[in-house]
Biopython code that builds the backbone (N, CA, C, O; Angstrom):
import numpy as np
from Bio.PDB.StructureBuilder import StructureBuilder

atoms = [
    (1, "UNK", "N", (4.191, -55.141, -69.808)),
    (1, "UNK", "CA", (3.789, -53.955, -69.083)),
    (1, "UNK", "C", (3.531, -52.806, -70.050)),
    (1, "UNK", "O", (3.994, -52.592, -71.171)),
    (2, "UNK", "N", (2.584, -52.065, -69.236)),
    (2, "UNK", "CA", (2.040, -50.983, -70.226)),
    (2, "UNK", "C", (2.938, -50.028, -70.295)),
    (2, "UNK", "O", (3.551, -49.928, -69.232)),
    (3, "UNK", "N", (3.552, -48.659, -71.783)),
    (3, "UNK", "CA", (4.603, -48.297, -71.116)),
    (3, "UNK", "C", (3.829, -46.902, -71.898)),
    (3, "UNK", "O", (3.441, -46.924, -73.066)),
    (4, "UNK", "N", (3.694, -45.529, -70.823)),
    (4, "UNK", "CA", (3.118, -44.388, -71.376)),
    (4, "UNK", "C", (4.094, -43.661, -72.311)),
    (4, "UNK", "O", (5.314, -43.747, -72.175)),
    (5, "UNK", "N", (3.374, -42.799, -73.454)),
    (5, "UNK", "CA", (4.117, -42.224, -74.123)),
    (5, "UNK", "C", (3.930, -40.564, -74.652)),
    (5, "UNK", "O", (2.826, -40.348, -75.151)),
    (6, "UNK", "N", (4.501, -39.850, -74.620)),
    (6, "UNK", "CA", (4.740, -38.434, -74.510)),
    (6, "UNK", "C", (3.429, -38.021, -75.583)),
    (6, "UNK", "O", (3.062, -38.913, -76.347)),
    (7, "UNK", "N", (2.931, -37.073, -75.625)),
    (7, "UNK", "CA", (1.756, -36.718, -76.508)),
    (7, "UNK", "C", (2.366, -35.922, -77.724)),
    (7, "UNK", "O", (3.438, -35.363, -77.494)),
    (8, "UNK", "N", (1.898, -35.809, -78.831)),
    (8, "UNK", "CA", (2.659, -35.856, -80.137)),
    (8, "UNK", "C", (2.884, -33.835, -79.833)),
    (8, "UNK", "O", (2.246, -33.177, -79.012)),
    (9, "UNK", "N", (3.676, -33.447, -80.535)),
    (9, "UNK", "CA", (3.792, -32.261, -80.275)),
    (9, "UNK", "C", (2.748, -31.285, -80.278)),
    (9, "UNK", "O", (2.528, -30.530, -79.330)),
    (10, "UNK", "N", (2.101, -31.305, -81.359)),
    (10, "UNK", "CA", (0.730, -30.757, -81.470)),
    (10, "UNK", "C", (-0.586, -30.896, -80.659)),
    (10, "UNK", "O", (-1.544, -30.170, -80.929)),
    (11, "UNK", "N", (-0.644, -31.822, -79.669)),
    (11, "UNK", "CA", (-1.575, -32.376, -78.966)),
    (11, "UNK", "C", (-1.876, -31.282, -78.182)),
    (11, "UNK", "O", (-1.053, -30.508, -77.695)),
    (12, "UNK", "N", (-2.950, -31.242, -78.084)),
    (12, "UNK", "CA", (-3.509, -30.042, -76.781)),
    (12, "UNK", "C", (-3.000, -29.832, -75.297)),
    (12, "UNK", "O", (-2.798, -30.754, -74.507)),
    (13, "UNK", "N", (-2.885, -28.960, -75.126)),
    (13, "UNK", "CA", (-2.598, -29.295, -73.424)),
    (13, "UNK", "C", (-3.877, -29.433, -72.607)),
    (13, "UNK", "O", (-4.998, -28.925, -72.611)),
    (14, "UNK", "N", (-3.021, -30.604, -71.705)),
    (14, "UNK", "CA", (-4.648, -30.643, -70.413)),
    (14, "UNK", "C", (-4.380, -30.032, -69.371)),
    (14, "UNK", "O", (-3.374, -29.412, -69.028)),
    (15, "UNK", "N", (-5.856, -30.346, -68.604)),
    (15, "UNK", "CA", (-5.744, -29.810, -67.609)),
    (15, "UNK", "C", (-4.966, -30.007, -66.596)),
    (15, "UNK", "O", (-4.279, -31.005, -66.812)),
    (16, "UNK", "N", (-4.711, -29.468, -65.452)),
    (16, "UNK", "CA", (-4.030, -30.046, -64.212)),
    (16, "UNK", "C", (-4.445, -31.306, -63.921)),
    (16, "UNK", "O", (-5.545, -31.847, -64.033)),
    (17, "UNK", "N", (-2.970, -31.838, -63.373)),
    (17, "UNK", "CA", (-3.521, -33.547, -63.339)),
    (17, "UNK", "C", (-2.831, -33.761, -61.936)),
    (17, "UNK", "O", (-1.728, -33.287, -61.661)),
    (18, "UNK", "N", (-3.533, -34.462, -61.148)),
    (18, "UNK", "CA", (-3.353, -35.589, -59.832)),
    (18, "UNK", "C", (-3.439, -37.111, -60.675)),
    (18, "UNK", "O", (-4.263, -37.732, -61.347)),
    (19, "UNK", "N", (-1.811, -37.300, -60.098)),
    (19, "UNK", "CA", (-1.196, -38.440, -59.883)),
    (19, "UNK", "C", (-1.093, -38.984, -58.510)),
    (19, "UNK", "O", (-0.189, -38.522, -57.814)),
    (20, "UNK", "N", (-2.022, -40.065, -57.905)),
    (20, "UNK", "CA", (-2.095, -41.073, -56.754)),
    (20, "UNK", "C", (-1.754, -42.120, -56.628)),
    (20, "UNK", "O", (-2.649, -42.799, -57.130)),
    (21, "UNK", "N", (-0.896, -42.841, -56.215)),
    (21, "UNK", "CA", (-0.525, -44.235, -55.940)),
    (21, "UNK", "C", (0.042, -44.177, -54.451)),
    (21, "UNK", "O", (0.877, -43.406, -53.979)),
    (22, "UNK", "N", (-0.815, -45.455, -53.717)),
    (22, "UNK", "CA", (-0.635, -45.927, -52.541)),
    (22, "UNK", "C", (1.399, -46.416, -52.633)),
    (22, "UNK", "O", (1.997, -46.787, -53.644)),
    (23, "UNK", "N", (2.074, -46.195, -51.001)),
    (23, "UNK", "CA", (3.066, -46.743, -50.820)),
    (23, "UNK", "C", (3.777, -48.127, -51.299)),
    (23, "UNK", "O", (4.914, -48.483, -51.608)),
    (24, "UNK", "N", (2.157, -48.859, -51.164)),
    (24, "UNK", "CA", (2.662, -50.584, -51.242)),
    (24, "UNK", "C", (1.370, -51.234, -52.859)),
    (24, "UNK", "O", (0.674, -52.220, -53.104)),
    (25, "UNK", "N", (1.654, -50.196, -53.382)),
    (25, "UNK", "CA", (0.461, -50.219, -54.882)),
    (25, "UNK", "C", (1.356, -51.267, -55.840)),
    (25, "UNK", "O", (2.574, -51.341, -55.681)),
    (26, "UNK", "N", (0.806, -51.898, -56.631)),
    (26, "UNK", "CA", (1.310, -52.483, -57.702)),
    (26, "UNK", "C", (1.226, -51.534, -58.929)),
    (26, "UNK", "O", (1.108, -51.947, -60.083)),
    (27, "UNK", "N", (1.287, -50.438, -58.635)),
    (27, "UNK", "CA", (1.258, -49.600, -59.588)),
    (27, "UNK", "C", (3.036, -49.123, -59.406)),
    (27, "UNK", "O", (3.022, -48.077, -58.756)),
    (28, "UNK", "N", (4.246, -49.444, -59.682)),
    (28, "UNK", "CA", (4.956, -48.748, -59.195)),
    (28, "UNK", "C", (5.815, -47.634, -59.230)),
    (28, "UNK", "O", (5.472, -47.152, -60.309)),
    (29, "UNK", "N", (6.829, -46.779, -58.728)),
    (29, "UNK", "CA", (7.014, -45.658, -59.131)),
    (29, "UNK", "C", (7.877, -45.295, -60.302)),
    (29, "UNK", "O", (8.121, -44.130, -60.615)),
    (30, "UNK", "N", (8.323, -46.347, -60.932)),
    (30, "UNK", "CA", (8.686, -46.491, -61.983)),
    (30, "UNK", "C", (7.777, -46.544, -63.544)),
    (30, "UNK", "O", (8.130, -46.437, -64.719)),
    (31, "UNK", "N", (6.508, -46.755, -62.890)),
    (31, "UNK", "CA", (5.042, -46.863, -64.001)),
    (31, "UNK", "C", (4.887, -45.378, -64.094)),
    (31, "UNK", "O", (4.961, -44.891, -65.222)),
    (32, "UNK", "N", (4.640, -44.415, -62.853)),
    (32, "UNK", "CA", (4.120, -43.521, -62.709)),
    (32, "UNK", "C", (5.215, -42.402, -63.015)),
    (32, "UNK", "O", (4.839, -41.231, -62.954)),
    (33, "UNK", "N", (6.766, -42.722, -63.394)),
    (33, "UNK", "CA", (7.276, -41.724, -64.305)),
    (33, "UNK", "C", (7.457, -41.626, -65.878)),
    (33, "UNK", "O", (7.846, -40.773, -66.676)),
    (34, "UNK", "N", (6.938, -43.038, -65.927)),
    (34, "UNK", "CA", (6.261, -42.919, -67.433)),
    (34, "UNK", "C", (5.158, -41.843, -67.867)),
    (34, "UNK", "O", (5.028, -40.992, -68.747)),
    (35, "UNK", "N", (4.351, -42.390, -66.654)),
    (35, "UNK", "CA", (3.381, -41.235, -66.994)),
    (35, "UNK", "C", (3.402, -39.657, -66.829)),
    (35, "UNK", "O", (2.795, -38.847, -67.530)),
    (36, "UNK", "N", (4.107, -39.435, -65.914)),
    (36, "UNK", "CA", (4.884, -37.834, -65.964)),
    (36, "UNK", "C", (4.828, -37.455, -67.545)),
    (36, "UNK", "O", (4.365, -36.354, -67.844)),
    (37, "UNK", "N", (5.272, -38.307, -68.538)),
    (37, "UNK", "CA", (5.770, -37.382, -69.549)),
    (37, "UNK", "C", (4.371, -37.877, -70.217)),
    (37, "UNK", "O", (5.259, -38.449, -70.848)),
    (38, "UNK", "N", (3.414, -38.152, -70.599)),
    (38, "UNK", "CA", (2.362, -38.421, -71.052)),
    (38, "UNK", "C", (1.300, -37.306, -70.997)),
    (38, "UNK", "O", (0.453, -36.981, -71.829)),
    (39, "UNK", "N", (1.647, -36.710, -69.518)),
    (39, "UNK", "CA", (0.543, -35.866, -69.221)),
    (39, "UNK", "C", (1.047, -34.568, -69.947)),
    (39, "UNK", "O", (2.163, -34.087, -69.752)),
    (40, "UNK", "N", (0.214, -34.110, -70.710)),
    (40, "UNK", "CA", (0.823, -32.492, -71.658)),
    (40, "UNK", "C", (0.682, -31.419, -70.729)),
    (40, "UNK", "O", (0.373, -30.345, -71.244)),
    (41, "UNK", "N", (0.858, -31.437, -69.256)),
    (41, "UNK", "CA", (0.816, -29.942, -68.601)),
    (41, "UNK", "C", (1.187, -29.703, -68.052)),
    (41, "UNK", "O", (1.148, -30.724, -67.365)),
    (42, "UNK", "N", (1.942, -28.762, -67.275)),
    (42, "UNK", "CA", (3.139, -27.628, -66.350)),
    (42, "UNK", "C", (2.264, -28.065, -64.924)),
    (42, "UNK", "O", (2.940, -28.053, -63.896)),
    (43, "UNK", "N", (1.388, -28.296, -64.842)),
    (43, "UNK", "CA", (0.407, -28.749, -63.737)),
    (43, "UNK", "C", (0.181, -29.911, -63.321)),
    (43, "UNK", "O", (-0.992, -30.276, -63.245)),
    (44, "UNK", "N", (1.331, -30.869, -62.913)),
    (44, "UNK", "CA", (1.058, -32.005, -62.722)),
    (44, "UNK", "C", (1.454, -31.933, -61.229)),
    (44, "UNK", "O", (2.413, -31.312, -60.772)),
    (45, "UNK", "N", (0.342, -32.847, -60.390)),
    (45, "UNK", "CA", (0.852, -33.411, -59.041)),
    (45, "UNK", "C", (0.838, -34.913, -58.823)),
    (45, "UNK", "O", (-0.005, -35.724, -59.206)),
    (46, "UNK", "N", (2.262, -35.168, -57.929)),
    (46, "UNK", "CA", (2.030, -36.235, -58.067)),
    (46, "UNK", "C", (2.225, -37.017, -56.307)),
    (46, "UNK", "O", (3.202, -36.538, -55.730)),
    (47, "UNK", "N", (1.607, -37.875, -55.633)),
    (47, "UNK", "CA", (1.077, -38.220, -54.169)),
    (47, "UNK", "C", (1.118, -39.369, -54.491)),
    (47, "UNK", "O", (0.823, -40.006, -55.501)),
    (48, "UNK", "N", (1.735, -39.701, -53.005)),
    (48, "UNK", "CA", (2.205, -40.921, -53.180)),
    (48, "UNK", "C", (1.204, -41.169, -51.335)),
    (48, "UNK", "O", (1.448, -40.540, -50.306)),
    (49, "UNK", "N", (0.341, -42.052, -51.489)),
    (49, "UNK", "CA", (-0.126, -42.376, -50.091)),
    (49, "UNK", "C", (0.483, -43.338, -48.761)),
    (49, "UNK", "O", (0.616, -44.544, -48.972)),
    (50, "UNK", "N", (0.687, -43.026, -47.997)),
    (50, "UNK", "CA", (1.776, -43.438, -47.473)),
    (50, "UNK", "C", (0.987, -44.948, -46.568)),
    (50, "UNK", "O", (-0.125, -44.633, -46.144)),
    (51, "UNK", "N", (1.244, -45.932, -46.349)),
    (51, "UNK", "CA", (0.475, -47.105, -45.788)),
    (51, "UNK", "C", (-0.468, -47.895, -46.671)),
    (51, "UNK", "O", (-0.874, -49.017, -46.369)),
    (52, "UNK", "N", (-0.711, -47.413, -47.497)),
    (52, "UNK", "CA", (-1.937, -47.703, -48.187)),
    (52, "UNK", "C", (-1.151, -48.510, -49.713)),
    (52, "UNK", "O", (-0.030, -48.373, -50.203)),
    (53, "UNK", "N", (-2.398, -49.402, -50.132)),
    (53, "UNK", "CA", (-1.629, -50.593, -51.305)),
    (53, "UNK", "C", (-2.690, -49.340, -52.616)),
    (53, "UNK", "O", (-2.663, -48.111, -52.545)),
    (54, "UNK", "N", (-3.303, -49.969, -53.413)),
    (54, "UNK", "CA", (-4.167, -49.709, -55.150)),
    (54, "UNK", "C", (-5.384, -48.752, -54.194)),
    (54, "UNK", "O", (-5.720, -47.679, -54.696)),
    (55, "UNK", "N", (-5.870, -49.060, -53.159)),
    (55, "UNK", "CA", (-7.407, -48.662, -52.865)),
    (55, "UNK", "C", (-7.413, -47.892, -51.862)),
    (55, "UNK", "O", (-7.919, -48.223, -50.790)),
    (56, "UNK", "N", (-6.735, -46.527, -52.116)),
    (56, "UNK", "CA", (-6.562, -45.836, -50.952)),
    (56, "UNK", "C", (-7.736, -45.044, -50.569)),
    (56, "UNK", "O", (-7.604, -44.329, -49.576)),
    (57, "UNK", "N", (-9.141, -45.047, -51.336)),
    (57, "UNK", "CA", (-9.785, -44.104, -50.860)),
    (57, "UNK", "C", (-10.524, -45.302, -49.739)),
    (57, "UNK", "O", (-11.486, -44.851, -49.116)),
    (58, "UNK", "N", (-10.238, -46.424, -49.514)),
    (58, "UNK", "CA", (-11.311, -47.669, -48.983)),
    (58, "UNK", "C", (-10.194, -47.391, -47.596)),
    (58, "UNK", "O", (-10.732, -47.083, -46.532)),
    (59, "UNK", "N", (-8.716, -47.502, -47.633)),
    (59, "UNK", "CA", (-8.047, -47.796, -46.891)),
    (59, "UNK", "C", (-7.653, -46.510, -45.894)),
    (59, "UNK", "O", (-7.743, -46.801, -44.701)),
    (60, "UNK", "N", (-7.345, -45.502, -46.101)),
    (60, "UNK", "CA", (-7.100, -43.868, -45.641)),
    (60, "UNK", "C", (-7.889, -43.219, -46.276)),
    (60, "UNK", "O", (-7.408, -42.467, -47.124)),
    (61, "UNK", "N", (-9.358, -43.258, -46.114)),
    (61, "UNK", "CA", (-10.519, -42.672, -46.746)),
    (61, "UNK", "C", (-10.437, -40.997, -46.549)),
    (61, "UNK", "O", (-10.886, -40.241, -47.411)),
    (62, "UNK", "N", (-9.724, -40.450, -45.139)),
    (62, "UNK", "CA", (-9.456, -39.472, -44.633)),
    (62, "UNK", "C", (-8.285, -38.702, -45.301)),
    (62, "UNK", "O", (-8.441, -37.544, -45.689)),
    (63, "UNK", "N", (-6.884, -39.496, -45.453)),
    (63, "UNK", "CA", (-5.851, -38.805, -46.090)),
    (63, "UNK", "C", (-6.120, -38.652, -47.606)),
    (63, "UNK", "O", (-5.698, -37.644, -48.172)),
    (64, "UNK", "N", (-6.904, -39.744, -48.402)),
    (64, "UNK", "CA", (-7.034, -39.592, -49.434)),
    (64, "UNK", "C", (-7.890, -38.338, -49.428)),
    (64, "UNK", "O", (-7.088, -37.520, -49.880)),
    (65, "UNK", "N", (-9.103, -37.621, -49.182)),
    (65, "UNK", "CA", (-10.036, -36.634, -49.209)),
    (65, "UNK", "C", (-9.098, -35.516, -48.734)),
    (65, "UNK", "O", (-9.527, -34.456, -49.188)),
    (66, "UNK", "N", (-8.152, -35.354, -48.109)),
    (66, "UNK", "CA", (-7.087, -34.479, -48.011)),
    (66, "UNK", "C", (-6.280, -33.810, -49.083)),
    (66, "UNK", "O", (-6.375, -32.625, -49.401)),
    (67, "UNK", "N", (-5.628, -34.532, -49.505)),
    (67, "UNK", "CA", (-4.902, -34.634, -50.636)),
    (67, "UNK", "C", (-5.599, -34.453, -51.720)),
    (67, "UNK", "O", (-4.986, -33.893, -52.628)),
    (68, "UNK", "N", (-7.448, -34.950, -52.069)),
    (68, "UNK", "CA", (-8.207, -34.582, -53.240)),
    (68, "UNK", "C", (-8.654, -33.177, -53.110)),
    (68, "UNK", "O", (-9.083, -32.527, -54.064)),
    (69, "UNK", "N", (-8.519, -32.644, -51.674)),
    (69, "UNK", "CA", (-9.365, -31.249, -51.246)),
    (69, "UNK", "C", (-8.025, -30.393, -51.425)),
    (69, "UNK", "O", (-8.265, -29.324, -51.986)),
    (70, "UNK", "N", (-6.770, -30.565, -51.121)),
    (70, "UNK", "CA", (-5.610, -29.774, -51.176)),
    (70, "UNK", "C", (-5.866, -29.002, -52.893)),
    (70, "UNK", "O", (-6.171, -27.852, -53.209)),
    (71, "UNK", "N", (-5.570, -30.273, -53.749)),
    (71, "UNK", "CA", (-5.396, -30.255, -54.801)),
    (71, "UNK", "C", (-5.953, -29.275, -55.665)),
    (71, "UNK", "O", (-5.398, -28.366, -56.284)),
    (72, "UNK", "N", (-7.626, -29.752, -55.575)),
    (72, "UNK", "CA", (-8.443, -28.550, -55.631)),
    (72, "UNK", "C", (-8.959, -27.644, -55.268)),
    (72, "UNK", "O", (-9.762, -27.009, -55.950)),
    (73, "UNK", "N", (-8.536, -27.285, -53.792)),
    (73, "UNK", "CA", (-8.582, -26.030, -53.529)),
    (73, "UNK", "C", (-7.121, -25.368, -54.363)),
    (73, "UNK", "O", (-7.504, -24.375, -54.982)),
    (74, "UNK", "N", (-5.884, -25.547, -54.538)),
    (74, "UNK", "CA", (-5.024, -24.934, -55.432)),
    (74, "UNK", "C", (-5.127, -24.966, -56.590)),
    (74, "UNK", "O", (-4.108, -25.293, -57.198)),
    (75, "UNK", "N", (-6.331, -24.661, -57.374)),
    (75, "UNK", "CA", (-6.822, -24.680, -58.415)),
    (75, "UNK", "C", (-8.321, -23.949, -58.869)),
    (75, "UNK", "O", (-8.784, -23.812, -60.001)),
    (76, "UNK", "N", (-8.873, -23.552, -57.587)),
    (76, "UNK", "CA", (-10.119, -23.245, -57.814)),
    (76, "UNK", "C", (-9.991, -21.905, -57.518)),
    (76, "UNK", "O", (-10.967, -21.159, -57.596)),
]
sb = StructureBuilder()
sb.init_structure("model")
sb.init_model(0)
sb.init_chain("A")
sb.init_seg("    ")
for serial, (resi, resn, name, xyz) in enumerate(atoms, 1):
    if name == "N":
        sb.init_residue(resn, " ", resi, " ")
    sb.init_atom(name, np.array(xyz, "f"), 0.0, 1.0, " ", f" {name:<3s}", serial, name[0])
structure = sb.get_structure()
């Protein structure tokens, strides 16, 4: 398994980041606090889709566009 790793101190900061993984994803929430520390910014969100497996924009095409419109409207 792939395992994320913190960005070297000097590394730039990015931008705000959306983090998505479906309820029943093989992605699991143990992957996705790896990646917490990977991402270099004070701006991280992270959504978890509730019913939905890897393909939530196919499966809750509606909640997913929710959650992408939330996001960036708190940012724009």
């Amino acid at each position: 398994d792939y395992v994320a790793k913190p960005p070297l101190e000097d590394a730039a900061t990015m931008s705000s980041t959306l983090i998505m993984r479906g309820e029943f994803d093989f992605v699991s929430e143990a992957s996705v606090e790896g990646w917490r520390s990977a991402f270099n910014t004070k701006f991280l969100r992270y959504k978890t889709l509730e019913g939905c497996s890897h393909h939530g924009l196919f499966e809750k095409g509606e909640l997913y566009g929710e959650i992408v419109d939330s996001y960036f409207s708190e940012y724009d």
